[in-house]
ZAMAR-72409 format. One record per residue (C-alpha): chain; x, y, z. Coordinates in Angstrom, 3 decimals, padded with zeros to 6 digits. Each point is the difference from the previous one (the first is absolute). Layout:
# ZAMAR-72409
+-------+----------+----------+----------+
! chain !       c1 !       c2 !       c3 !
+-------+----------+----------+----------+
!     A !        X !        Y !        Z !
...
+-------+----------+----------+----------+
***
This chain:
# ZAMAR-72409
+-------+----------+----------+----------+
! chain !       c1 !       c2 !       c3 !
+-------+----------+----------+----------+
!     A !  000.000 !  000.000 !  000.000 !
!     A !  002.391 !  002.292 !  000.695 !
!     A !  002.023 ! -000.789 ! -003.151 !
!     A ! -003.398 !  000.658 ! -002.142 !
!     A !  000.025 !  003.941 !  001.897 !
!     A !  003.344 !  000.548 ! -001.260 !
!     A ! -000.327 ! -000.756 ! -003.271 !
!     A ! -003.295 !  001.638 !  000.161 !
!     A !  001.852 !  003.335 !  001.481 !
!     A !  002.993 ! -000.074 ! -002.241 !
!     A ! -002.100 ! -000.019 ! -002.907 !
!     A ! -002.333 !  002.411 !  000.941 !
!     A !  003.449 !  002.060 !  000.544 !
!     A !  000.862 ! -001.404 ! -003.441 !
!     A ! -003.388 !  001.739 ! -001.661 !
!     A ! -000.147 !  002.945 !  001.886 !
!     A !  003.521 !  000.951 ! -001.098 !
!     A ! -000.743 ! -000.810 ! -003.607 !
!     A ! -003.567 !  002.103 !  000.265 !
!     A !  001.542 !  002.785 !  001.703 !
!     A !  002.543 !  000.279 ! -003.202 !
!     A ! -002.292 ! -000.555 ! -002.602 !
!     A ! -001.982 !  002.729 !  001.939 !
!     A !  002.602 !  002.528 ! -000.651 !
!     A !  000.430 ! -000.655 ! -003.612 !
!     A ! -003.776 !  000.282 ! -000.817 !
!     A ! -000.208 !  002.905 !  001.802 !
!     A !  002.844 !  001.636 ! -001.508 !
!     A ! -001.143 ! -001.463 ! -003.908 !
!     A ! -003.589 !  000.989 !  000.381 !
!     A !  001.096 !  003.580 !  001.514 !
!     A !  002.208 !  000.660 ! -003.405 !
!     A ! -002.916 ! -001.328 ! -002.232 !
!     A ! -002.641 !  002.579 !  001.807 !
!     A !  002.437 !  002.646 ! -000.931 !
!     A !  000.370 ! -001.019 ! -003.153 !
!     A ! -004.000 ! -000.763 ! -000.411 !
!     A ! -001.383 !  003.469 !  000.740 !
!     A !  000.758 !  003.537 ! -000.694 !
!     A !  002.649 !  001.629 !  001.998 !
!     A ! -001.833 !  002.782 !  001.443 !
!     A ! -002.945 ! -002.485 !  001.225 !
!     A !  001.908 ! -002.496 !  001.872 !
!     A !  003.573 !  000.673 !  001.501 !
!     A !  002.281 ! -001.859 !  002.425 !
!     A ! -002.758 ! -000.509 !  003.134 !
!     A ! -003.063 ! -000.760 ! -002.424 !
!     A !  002.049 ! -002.794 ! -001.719 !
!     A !  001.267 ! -001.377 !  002.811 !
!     A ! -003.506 !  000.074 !  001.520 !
!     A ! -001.624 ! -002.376 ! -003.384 !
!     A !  003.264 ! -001.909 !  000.422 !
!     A ! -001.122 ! -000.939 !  003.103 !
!     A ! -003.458 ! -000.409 ! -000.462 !
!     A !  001.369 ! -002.289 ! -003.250 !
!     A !  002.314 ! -001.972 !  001.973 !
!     A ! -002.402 ! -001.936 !  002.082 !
!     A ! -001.737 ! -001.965 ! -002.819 !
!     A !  002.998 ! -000.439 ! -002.077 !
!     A !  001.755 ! -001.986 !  003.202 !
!     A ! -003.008 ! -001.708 !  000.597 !
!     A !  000.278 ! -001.077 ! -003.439 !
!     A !  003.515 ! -000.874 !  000.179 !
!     A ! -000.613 ! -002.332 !  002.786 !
!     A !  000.513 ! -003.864 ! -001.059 !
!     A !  003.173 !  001.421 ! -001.156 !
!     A !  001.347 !  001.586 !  002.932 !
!     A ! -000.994 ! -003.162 !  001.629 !
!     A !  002.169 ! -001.883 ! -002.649 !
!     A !  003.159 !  002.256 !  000.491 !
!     A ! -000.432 ! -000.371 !  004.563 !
!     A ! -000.119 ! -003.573 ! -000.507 !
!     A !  002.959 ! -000.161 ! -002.094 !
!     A !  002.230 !  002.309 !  002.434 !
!     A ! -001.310 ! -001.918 !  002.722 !
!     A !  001.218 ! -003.643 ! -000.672 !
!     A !  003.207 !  002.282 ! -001.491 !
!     A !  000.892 !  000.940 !  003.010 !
!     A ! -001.198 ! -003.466 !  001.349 !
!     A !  002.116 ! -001.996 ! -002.029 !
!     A !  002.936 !  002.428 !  000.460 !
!     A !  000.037 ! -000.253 !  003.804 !
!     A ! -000.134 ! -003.983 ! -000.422 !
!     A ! -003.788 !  000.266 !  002.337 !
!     A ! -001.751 ! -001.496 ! -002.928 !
!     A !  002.639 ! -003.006 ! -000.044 !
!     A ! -000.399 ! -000.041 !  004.008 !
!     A ! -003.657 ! -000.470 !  000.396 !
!     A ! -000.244 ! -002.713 ! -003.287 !
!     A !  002.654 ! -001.687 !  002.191 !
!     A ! -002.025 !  000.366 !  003.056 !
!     A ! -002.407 ! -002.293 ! -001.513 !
!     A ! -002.191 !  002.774 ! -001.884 !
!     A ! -001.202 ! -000.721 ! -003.532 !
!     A ! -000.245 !  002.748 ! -002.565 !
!     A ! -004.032 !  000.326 !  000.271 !
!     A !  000.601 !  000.155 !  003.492 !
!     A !  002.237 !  003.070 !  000.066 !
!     A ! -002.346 !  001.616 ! -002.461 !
!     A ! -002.854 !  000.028 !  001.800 !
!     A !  000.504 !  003.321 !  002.433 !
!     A !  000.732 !  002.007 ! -003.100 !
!     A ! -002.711 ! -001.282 ! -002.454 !
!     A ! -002.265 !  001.053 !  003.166 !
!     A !  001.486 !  003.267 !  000.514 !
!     A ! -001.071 !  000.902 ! -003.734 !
!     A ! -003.246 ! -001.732 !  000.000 !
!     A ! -001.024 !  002.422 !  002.723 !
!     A !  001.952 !  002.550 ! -001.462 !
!     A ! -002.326 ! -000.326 ! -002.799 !
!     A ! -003.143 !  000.049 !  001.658 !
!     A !  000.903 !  003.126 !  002.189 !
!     A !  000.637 !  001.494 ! -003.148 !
!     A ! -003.692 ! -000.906 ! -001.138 !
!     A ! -001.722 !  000.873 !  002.846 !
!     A !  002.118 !  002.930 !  000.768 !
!     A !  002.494 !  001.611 ! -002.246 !
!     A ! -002.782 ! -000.738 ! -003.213 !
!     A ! -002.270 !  002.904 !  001.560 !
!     A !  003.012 !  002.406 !  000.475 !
!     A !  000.808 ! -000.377 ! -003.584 !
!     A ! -003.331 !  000.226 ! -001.102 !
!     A ! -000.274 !  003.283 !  002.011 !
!     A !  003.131 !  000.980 ! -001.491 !
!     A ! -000.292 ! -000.703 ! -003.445 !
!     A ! -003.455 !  002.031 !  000.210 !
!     A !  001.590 !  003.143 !  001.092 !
!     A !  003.191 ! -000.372 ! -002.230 !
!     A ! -002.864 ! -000.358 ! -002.916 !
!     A ! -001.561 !  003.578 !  001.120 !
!     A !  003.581 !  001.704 !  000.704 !
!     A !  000.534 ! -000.612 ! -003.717 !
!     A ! -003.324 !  000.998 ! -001.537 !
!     A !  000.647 !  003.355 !  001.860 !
!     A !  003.458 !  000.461 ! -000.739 !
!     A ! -001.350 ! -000.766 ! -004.067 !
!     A ! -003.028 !  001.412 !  000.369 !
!     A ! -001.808 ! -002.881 ! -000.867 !
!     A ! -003.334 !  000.265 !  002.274 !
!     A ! -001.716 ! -003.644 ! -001.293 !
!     A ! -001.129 ! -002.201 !  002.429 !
!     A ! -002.888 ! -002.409 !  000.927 !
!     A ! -001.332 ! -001.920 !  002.444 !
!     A ! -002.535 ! -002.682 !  000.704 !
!     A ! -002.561 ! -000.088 !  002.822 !
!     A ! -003.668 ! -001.526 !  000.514 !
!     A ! -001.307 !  002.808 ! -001.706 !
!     A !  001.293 ! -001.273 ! -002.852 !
!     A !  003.205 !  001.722 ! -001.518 !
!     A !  001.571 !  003.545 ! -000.075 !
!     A !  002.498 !  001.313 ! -002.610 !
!     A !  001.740 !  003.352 ! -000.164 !
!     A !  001.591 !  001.795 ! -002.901 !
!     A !  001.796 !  003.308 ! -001.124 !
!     A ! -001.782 !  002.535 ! -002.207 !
!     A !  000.699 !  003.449 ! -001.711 !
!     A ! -002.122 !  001.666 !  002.765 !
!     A !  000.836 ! -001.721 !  003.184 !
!     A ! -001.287 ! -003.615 !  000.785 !
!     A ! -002.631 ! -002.325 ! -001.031 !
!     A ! -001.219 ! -003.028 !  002.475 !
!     A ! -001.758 ! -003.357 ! -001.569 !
!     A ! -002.090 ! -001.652 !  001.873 !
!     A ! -001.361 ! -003.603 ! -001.742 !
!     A ! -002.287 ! -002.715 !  001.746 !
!     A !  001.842 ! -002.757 ! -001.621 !
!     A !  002.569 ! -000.251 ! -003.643 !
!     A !  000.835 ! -002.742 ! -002.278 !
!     A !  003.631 ! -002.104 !  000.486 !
!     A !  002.298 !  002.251 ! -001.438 !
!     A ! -001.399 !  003.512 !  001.532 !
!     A ! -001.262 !  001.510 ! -003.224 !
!     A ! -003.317 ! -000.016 !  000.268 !
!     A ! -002.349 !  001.040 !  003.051 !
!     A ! -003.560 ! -000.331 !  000.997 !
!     A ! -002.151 !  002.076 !  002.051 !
!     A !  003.067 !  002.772 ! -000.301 !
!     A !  000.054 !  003.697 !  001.625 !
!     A !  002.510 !  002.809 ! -000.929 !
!     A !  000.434 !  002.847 !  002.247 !
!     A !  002.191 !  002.752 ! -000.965 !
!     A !  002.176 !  002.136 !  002.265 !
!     A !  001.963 !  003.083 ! -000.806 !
!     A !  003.701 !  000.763 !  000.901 !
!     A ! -001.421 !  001.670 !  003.382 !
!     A ! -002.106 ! -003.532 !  000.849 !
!     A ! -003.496 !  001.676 ! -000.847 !
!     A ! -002.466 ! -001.870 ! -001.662 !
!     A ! -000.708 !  000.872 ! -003.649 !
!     A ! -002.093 ! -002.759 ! -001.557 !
!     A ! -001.360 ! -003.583 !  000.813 !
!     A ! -001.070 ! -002.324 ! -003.306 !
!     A ! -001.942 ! -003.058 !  000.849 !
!     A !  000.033 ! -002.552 ! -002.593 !
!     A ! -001.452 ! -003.912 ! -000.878 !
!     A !  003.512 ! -000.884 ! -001.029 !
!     A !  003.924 !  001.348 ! -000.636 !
!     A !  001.958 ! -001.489 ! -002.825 !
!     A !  003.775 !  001.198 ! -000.014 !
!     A !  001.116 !  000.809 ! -003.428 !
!     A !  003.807 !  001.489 ! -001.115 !
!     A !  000.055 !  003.423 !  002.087 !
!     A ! -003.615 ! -000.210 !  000.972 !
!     A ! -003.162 ! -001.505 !  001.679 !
!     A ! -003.227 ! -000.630 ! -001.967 !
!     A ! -003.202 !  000.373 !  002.015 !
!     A ! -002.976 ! -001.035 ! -001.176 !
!     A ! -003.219 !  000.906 !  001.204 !
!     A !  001.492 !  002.859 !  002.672 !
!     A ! -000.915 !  003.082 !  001.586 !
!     A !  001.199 !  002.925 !  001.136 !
!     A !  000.192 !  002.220 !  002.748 !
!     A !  002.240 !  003.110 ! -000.387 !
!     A !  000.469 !  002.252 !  003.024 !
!     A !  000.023 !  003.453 ! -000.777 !
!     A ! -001.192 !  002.606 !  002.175 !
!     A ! -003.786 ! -000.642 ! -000.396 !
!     A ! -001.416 ! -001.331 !  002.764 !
!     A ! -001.840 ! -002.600 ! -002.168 !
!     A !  002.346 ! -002.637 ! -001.649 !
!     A ! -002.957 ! -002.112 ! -000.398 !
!     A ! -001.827 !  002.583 ! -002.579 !
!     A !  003.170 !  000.479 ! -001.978 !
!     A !  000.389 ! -003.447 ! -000.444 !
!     A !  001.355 ! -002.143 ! -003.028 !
!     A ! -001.538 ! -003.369 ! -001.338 !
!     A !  002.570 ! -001.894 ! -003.054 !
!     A ! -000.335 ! -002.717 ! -001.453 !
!     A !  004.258 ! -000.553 ! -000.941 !
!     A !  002.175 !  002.717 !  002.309 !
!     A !  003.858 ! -000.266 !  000.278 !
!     A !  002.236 !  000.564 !  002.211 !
!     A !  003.692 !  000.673 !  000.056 !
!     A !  002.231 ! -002.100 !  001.055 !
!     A !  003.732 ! -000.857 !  000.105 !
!     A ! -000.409 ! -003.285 !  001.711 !
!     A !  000.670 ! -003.406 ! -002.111 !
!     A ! -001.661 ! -003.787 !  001.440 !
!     A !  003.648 ! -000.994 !  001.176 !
!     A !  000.039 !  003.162 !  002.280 !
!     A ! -003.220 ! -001.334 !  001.286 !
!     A ! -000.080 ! -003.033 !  000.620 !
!     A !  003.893 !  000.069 !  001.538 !
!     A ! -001.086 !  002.818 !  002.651 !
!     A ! -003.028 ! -001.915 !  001.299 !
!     A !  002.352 ! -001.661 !  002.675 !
!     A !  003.300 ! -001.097 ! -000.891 !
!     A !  000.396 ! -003.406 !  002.198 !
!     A !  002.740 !  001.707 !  001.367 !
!     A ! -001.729 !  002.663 !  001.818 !
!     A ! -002.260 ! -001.585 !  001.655 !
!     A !  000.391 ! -002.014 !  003.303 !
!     A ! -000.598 ! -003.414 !  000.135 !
!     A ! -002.696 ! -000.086 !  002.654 !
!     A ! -002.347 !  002.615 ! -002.115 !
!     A !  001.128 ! -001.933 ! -003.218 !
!     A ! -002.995 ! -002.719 ! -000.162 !
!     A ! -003.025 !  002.718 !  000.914 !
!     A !  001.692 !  002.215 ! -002.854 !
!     A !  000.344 ! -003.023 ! -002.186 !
!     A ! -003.873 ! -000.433 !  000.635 !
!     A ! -000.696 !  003.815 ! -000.291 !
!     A !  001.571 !  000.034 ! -003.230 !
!     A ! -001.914 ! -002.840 ! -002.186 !
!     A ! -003.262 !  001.501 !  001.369 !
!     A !  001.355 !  002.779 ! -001.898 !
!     A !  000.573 ! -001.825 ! -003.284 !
!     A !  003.796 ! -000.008 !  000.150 !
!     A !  001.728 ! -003.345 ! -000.272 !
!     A !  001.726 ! -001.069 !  003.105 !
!     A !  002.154 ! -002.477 ! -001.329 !
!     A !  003.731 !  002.075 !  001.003 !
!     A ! -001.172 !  000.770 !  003.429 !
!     A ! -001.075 ! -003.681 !  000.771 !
!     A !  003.668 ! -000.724 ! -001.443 !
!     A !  002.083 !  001.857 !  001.966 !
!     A ! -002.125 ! -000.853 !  002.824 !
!     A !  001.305 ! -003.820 ! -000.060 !
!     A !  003.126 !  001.064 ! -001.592 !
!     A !  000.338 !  001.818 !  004.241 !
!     A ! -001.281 ! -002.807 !  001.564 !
!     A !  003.016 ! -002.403 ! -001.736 !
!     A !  002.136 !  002.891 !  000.945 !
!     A !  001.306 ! -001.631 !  003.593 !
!     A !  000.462 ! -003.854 ! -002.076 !
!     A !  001.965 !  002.128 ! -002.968 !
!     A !  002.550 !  001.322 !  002.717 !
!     A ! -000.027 ! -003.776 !  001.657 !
!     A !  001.078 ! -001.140 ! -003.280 !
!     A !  002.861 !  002.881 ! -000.539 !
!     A !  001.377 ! -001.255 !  002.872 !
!     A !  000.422 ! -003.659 ! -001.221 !
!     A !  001.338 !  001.296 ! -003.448 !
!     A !  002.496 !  002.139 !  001.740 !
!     A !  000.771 ! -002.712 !  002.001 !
!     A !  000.584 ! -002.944 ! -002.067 !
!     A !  003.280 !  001.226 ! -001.509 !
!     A !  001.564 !  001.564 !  002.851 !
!     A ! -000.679 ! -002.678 !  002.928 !
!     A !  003.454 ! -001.231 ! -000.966 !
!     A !  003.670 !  000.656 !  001.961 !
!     A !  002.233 !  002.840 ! -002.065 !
!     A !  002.757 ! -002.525 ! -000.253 !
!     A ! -001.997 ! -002.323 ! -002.590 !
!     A !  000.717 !  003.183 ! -002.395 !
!     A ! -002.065 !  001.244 ! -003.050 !
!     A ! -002.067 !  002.544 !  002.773 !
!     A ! -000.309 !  003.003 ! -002.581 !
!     A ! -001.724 ! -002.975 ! -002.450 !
!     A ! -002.419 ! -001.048 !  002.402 !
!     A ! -000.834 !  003.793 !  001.371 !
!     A ! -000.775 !  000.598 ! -003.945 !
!     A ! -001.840 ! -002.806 ! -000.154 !
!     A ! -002.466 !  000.581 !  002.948 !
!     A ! -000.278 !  003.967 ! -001.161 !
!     A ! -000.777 ! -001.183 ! -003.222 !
!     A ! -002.568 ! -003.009 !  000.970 !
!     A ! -001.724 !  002.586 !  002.320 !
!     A ! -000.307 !  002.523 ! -002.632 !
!     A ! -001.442 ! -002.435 ! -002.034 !
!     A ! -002.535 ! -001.067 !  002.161 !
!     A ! -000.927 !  004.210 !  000.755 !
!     A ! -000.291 !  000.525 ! -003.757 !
!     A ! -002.222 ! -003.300 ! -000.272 !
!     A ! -002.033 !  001.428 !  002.669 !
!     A ! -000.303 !  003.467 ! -002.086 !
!     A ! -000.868 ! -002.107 ! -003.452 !
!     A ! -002.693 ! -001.804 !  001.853 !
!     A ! -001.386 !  002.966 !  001.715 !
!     A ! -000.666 !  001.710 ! -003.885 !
!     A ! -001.642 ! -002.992 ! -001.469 !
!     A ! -002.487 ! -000.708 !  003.250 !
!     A ! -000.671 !  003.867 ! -000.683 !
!     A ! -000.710 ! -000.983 ! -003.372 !
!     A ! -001.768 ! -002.526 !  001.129 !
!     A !  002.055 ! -002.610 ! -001.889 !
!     A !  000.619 ! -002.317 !  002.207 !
!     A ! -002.414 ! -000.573 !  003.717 !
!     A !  000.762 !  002.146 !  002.773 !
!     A !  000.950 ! -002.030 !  002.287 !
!     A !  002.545 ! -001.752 ! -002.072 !
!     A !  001.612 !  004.017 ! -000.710 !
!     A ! -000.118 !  000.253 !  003.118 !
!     A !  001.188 ! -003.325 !  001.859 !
!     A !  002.463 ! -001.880 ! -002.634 !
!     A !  003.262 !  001.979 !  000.001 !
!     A !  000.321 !  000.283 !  003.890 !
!     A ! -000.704 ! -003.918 !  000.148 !
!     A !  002.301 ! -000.569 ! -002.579 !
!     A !  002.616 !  001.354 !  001.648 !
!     A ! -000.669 ! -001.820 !  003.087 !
!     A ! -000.167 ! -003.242 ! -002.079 !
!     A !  002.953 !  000.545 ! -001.937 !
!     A !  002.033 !  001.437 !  002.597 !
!     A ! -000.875 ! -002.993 !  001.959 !
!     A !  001.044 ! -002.208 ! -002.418 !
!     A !  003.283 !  001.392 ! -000.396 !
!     A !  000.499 !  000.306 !  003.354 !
!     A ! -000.592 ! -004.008 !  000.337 !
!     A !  002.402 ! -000.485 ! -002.464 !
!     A !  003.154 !  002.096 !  000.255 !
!     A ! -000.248 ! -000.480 !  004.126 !
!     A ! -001.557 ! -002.952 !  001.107 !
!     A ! -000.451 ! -002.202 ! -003.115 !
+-------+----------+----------+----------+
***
């Protein structure tokens, strides 16, 4: 037992070392790239370090299984080079044995990342999403509630808010829509009510709307506007829409299902959210598995030579298994191949051919 808590503390030494410089170089990377990304005069030194940071948290939480790859690897390093590896496999302990404290650690590593860290990056990524539209100007954004679902959207005048009871899959076409128009000092100017919205190249087609312009007269009921076809401007395109009605991303895991739920009741298709929803639930087994990859070539003593092979090796088996993990993630989005197979598969494949491996090169 005690042997399991200190493997389990030098590697959680091992990954908080390799976090904490990763960390750094984010920071510093997405900090130049802010710079570089917006005007001068709009965002300086303390408003790109302040995206950088708000940037950083998502992009190490996506970097994860391989941070857990590169701890494992200095830890049975640093094992092997201080002979403890050789001295508890001489003590009696197998390979699986002495694995078990740090495949642990990163299991629950993993799922404190789901059930904690996912929310601050969702909460994160929001905010680092508005810092940029106002630092571009770029005022879009939407949301989806019981009431059905809300859109906002730049005009010449000031701002125009869309308010639909329920679209088709792709975003371009509403039902039961409302338009309300604001000037640049947030005063009402005009409300449309229409049967349906249809989103056309640098417009929206109403059909069967009216209008309410407010004007000085007391009455906007008697100057009232009845059309059979009215458009609308618009800059916004269907990918703009149907990306900013919640990026997986940004929202946290625990509100993820009633927002999955909340958005096919209003027409949009579901199918990414319920992806990356299993894709965080096989989070903690994906880390388990970095661990055995990371761990299968370096569970050896430096004096059987070849060590910079085998490091390659497990870097480039664990990248492997990531960018398997990425490829399967796109086609259950695309709805290719079942969910929980885009979801489940890589992780366990890992395991399974970690395992095997493992079996092999140690105790075959």
């Amino acid at each position: 037992m005690k042997l399991d808590l200190y493997f389990a503390r030098r590697f959680i030494r091992s990954f908080l070392l390799v976090f904490g410089v990763f960390f750094g170089i984010v920071y510093l990377i997405d900090m130049v790239e802010q710079m570089r990304r917006f005007d001068s005069d709009a965002v300086g030194m303390l408003e790109a370090g302040e995206l950088a940071l708000l940037k950083a948290p998502a992009t190490m939480y996506r970097m994860l299984p391989l941070l857990t790859v590169l701890a494992t690897i200095m830890l049975f390093l640093g094992l092997a080079r201080t002979s403890e590896m050789v001295v508890s496999r001489a003590s009696g302990r197998s390979a699986i044995r002495s694995l078990f404290a740090p495949v642990l650690t990163a299991y629950l590593f993993g799922a404190l990342g789901v059930a904690a860290l996912n929310p601050i990056v969702a909460g994160t990524s929001k905010q680092f999403e508005l810092a940029s539209a106002r630092y571009a100007g770029n005022v879009n954004t939407s949301s989806v509630s019981d009431d059905g679902l809300w859109l906002r959207q730049a005009s010449d005048g000031g701002q125009v808010v869309i308010r639909a009871n329920r679209s088709n899959l792709d975003g371009t076409q509403f039902i039961g829509v409302t338009f309300y128009g604001f000037d640049r000092a947030g005063a009402a100017t005009y409300r449309i009510d229409a049967e349906q919205a249809v989103l056309q190249p640098g417009e929206w087609i109403l059909s069967v709307a009216k209008r309410w312009t407010f004007s000085a007269t007391e009455n906007a009921e008697q100057d009232s506007e009845v059309f059979a076809t009215l458009s609308v401007p618009s800059d916004l395109t269907r990918d703009q829409i149907r990306d900013s009605f919640g990026s997986p991303e940004a929202i946290p895991i625990w509100q993820l299902p009633a927002f999955i739920e909340q958005l096919e009741r209003a027409g949009f298709s579901a199918l990414q959210h319920r992806v990356w929803m299993q894709m965080e639930l096989a989070n903690p087994a994906l880390l388990a598995a970095m661990v055995l990859i990371g761990a299968v070539f370096t569970m050896r003593h430096t004096r059987f030579g070849r060590t910079g092979l085998m490091v390659l090796f497990a870097i480039l088996l664990g990248f492997s298994v990531y960018f398997l993990r990425n490829f399967a993630q796109v086609l259950g989005q695309n709805g290719q191949i079942p969910i929980f197979v885009a979801a489940w598969a890589p992780p366990l494949a890992g395991i399974f051919l970690s395992l095997g491996l493992l079996f092999h090169m140690e105790d075959g």
